[in-house]
C-alpha positions as CSV (number, residue, x, y, z in Angstrom):
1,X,0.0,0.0,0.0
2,X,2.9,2.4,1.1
3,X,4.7,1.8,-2.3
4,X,1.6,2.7,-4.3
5,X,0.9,6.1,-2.3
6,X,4.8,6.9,-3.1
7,X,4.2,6.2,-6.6
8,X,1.4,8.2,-7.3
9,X,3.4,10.8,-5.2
10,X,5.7,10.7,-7.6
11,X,4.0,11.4,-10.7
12,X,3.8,14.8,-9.3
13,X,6.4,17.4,-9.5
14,X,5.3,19.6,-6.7
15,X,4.9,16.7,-4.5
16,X,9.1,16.6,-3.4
17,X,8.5,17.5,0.3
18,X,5.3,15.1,1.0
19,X,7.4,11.8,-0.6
20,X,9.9,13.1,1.7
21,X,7.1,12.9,4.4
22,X,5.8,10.0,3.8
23,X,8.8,8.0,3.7
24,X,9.9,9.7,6.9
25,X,6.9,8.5,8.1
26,X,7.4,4.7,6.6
27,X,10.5,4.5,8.3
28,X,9.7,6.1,11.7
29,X,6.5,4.0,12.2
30,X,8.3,0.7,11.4
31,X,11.2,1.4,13.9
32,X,8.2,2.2,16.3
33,X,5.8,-0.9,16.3
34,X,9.4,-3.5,14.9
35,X,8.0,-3.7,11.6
36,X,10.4,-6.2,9.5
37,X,10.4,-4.1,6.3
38,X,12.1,-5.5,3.3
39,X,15.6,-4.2,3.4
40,X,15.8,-3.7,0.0
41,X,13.0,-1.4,-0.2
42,X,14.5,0.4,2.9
43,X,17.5,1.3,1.2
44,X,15.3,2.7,-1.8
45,X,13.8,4.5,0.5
46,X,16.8,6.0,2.3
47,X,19.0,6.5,-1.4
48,X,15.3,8.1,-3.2
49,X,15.9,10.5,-0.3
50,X,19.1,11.9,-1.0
51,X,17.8,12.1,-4.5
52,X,14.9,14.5,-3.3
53,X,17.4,16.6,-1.3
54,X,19.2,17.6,-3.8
């Protein structure tokens, strides 16, 4: 469900600080209830938000 709500983010160019949000939010709420996210998509996460911070 996450992934879809980043994608359709995505298709939106004005939409660079709520992807940043969201995936703030992906990460902070798995660390909080020891949510085994794939790994993989974790470091997507994390390397999509250098990308945005540039």
């Amino acid at each position: 469900m996450l992934k879809k709500e980043i994608k359709i983010l995505e298709k939106s160019p004005n939409n660079k600080n709520k992807i940043m949000d969201v995936i703030v939010l992906a990460l902070q709420l798995a660390n909080r209830f020891n949510i085994d996210l794939d790994k993989e998509w974790v470091e997507q996460l994390k390397r999509k938000q250098k990308y945005l911070r540039k």
